[in-house]
N, CA and C atoms as an extended XYZ file, in Angstrom:
330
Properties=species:S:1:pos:R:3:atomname:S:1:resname:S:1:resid:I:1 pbc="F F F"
N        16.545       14.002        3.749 N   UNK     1
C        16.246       13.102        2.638 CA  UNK     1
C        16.789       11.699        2.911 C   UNK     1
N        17.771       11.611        3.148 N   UNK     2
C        18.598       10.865        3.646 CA  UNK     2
C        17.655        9.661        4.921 C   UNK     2
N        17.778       10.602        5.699 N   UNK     3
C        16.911       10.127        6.785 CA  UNK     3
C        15.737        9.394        6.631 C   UNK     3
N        15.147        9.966        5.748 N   UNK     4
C        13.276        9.539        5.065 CA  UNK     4
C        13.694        8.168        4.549 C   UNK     4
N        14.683        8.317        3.654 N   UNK     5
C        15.180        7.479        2.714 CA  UNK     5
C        15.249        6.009        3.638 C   UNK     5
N        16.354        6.333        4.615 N   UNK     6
C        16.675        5.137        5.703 CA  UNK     6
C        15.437        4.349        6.536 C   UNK     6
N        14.588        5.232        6.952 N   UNK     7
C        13.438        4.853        7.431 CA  UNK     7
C        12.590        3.820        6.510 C   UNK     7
N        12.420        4.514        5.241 N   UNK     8
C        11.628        3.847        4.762 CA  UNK     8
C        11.889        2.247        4.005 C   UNK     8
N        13.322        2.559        4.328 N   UNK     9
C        13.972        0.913        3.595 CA  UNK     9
C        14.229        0.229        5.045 C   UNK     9
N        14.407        0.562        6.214 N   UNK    10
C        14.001       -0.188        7.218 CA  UNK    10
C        12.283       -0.405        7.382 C   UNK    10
N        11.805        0.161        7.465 N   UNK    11
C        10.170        0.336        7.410 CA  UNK    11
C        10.080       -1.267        6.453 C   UNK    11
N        10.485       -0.832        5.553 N   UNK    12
C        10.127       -2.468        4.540 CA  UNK    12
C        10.260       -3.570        4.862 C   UNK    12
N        11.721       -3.458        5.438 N   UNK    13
C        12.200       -4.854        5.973 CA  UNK    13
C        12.154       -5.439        7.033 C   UNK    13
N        11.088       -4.509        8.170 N   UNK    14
C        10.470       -4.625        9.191 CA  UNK    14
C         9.218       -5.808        8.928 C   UNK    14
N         8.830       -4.963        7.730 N   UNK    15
C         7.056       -5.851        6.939 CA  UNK    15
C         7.754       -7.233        6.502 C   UNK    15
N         8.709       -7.274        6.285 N   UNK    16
C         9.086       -8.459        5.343 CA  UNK    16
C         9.887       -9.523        6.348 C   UNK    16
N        10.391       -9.475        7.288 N   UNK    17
C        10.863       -9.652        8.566 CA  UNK    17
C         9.446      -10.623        9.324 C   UNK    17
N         8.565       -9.886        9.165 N   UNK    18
C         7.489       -9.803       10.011 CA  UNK    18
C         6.717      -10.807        9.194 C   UNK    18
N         6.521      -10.734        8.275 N   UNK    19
C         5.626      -11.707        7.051 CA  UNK    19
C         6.524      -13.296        7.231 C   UNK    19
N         7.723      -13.484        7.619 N   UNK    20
C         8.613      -14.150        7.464 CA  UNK    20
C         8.329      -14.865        8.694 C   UNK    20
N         8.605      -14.113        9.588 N   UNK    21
C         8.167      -14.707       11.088 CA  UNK    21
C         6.826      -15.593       11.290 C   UNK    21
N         5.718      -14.718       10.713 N   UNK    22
C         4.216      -15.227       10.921 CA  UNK    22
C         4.247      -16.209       10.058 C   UNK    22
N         4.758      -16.213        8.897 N   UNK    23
C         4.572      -17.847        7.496 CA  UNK    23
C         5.114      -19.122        8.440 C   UNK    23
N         6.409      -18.972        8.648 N   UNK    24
C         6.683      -19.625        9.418 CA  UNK    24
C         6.285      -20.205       10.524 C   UNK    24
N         5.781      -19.652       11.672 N   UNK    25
C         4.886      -20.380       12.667 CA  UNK    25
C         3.508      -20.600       12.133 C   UNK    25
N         3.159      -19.948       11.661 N   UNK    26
C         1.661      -20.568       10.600 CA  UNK    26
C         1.923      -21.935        9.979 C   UNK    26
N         2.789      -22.079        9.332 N   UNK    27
C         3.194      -22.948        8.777 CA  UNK    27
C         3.963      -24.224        9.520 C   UNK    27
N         4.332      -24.206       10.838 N   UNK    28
C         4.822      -25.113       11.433 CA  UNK    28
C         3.343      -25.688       12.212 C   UNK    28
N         2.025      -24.643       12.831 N   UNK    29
C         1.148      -24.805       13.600 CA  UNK    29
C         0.452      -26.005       12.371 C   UNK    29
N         0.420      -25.363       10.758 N   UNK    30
C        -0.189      -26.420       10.123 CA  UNK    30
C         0.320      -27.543        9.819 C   UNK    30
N         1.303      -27.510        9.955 N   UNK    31
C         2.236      -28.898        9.329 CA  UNK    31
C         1.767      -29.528       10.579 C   UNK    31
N         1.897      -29.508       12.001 N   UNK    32
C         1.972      -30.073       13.011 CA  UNK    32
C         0.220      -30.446       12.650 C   UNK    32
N        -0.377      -29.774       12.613 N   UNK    33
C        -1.854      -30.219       13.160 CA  UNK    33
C        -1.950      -31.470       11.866 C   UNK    33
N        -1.485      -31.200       10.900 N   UNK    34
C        -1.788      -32.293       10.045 CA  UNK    34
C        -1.836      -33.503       10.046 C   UNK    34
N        -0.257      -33.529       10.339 N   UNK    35
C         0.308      -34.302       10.730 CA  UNK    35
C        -0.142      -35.552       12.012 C   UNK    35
N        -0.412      -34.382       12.718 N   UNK    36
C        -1.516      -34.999       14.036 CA  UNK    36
C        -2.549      -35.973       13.398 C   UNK    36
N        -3.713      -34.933       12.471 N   UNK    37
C        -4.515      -35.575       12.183 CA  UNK    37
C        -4.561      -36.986       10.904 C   UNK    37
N        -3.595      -36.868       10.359 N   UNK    38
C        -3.064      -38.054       10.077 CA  UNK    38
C        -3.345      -39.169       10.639 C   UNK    38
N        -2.146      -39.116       11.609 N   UNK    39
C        -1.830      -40.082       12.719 CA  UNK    39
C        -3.012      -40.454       12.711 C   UNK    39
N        -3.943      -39.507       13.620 N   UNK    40
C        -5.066      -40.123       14.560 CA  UNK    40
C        -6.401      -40.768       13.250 C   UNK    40
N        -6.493      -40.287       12.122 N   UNK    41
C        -7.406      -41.182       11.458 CA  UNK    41
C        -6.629      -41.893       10.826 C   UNK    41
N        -5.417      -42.065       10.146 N   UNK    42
C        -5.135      -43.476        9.347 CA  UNK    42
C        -4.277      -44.153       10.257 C   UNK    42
N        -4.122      -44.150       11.587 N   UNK    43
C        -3.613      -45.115       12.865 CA  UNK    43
C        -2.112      -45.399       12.004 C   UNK    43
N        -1.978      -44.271       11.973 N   UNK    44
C        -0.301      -44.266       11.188 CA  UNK    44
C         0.417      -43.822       12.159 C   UNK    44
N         1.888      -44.490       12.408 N   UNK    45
C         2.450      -44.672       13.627 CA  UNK    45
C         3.517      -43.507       13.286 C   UNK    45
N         3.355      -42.407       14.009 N   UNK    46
C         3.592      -41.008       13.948 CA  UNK    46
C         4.419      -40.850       15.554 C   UNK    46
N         5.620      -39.944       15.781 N   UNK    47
C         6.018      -40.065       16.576 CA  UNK    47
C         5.470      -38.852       17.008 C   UNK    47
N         4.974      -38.377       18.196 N   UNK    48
C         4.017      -37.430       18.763 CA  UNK    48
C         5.448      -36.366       19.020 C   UNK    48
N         6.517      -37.193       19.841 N   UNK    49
C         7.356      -36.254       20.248 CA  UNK    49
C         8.148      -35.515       18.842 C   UNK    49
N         8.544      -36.003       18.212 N   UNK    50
C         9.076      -35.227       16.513 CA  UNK    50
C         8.654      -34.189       16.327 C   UNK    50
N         7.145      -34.624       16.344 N   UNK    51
C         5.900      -33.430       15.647 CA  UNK    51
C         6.037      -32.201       16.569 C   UNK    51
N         6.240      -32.609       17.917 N   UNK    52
C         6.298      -31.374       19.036 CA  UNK    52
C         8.084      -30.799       18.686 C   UNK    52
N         8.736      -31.548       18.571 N   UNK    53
C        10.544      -30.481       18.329 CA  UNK    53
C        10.228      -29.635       17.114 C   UNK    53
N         9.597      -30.555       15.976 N   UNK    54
C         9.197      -29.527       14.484 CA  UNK    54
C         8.654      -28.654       15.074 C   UNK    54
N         7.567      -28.786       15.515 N   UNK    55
C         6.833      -27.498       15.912 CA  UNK    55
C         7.384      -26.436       16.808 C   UNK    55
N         8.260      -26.775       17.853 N   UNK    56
C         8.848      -25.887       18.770 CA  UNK    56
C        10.067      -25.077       17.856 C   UNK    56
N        10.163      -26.043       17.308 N   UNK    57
C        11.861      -25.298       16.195 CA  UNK    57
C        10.876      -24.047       15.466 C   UNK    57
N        10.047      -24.586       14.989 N   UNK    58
C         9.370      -23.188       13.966 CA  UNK    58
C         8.777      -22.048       14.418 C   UNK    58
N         8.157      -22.523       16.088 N   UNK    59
C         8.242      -21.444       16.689 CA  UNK    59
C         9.140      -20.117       16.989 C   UNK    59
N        10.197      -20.855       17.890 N   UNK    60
C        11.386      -20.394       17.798 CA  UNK    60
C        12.158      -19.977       17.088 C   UNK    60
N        11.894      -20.137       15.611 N   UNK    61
C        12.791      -19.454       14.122 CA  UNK    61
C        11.933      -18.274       14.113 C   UNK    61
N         9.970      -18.881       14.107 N   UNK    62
C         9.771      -17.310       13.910 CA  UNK    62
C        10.221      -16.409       14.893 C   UNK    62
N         9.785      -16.971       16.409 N   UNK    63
C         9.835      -15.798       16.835 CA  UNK    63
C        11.125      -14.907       16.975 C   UNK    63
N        12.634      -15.663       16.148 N   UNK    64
C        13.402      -14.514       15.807 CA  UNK    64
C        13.972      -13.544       14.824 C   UNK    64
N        12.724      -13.849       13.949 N   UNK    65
C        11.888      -12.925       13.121 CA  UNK    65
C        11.570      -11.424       13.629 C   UNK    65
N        10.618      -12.221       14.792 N   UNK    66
C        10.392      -10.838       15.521 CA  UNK    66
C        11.339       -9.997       16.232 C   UNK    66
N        12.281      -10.500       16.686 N   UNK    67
C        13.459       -9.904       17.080 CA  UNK    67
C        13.886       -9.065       15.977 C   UNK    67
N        14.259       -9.387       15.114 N   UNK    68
C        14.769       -8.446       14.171 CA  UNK    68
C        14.015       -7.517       13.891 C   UNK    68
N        12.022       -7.704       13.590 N   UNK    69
C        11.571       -6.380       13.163 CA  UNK    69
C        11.777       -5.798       14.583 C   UNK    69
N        12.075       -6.269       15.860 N   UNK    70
C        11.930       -5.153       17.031 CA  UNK    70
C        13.172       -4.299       17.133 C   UNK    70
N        14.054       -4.875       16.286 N   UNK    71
C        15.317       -4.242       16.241 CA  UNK    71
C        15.533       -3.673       15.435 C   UNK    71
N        15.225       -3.608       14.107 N   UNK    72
C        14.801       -2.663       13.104 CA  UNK    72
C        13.345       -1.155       13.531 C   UNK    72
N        12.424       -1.869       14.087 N   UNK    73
C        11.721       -0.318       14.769 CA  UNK    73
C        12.440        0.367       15.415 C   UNK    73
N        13.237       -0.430       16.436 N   UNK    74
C        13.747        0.758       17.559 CA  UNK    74
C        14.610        0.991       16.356 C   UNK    74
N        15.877        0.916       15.900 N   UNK    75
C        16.979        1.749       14.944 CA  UNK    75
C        15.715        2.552       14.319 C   UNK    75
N        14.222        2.926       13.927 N   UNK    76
C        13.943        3.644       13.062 CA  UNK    76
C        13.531        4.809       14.057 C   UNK    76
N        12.962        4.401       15.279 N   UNK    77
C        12.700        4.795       16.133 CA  UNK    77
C        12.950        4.669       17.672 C   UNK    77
N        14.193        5.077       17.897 N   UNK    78
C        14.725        5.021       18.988 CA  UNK    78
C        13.895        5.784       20.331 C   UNK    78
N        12.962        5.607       20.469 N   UNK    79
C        12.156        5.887       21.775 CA  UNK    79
C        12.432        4.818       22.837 C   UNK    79
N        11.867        5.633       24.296 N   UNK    80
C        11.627        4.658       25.439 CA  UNK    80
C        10.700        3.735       25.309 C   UNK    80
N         9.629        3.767       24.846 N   UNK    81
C         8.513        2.696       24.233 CA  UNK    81
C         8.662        1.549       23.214 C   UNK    81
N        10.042        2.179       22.433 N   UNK    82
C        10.660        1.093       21.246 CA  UNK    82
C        11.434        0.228       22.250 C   UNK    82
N        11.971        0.586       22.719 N   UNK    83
C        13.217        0.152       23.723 CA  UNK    83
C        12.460       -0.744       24.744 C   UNK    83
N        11.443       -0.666       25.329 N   UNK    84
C        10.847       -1.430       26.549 CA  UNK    84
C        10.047       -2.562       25.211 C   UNK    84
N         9.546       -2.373       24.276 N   UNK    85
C         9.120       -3.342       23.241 CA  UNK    85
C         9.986       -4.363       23.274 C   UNK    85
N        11.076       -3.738       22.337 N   UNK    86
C        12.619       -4.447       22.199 CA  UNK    86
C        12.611       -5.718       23.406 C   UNK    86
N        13.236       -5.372       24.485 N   UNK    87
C        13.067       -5.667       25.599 CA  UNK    87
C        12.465       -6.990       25.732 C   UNK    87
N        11.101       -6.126       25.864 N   UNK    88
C        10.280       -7.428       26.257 CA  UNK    88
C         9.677       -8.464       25.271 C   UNK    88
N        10.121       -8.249       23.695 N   UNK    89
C        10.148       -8.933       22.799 CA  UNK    89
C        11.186      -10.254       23.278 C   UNK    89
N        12.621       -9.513       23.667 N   UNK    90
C        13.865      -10.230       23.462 CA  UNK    90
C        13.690      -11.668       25.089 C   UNK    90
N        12.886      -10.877       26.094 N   UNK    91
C        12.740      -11.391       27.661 CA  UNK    91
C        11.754      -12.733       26.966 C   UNK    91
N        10.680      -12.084       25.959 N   UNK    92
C         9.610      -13.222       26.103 CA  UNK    92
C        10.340      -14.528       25.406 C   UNK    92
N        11.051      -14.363       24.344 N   UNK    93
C        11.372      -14.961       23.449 CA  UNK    93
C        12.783      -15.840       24.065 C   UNK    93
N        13.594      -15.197       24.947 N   UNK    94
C        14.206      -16.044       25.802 CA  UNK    94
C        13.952      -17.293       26.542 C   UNK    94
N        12.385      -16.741       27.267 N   UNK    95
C        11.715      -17.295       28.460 CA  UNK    95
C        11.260      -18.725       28.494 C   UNK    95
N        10.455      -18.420       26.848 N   UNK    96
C        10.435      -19.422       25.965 CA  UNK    96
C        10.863      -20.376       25.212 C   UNK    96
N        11.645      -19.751       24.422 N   UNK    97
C        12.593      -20.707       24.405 CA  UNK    97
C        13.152      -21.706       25.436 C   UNK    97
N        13.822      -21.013       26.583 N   UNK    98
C        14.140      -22.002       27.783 CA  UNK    98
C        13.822      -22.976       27.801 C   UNK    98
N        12.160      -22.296       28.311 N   UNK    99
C        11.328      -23.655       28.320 CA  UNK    99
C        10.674      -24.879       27.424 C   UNK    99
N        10.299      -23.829       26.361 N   UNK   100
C         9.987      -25.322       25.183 CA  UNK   100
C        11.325      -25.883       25.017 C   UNK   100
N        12.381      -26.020       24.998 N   UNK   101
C        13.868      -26.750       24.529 CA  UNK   101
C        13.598      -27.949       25.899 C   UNK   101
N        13.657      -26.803       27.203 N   UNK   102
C        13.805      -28.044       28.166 CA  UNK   102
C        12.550      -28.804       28.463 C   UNK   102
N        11.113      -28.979       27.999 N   UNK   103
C         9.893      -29.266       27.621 CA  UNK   103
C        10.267      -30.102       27.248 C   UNK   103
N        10.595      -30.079       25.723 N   UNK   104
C        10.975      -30.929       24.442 CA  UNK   104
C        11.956      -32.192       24.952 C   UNK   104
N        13.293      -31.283       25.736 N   UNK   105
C        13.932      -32.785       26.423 CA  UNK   105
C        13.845      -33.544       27.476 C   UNK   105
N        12.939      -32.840       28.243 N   UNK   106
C        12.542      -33.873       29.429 CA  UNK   106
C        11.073      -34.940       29.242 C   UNK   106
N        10.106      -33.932       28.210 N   UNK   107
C         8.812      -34.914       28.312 CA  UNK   107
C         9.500      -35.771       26.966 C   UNK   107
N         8.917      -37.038       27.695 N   UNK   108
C         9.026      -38.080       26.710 CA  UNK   108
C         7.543      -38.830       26.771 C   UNK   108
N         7.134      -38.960       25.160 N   UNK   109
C         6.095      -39.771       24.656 CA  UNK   109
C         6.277      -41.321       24.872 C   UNK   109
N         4.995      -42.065       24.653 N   UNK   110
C         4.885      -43.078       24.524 CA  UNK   110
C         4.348      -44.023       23.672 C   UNK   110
């Protein structure tokens, strides 16, 4: 009972984790494009590079969103398949990061 019980209140906060993650980069992809399109029809002097750190930051918040629901599945489900998920959730999200941060500080706009 117990067990069912635990699952299913991780189970939730997996969905809610996950809803959290996706609003968020949804929401940074739209702010950014807007923003863009702004700029480019009212020749409003928009700093290109800003718009790219906002956007990389919201990436990067969601995607440790996803970390957590991958860390909440495996605790519900501790398999070899949760575990190589986990994993390669945690590898991609590293990888990335890396690189958009050092992206972000080496390209410079004009």
């Amino acid at each position: 009972m117990l067990s069912g019980l635990f699952n299913n209140f991780l189970l939730y906060f997996e969905w809610i984790f996950e809803a959290i993650g996706t609003t968020i980069i949804i929401y940074g992809g739209l702010r950014a494009t807007i923003q863009i399109l702004f700029s480019e029809t009212l020749k409003k002097s928009q700093n290109l590079e800003t718009i790219r750190k906002e956007l990389t930051n919201k990436i990067l918040f969601g995607l440790e969103f996803y970390i957590v629901v991958a860390i909440l599945g495996t605790l519900r489900n501790p398999t070899i398949q949760d575990l190589s998920v986990l994993g390669t959730v945690v590898l991609i999200r590293t990888v990335l990061g890396y690189f958009l941060s050092k992206e972000v500080k080496e390209y410079q706009f004009d």
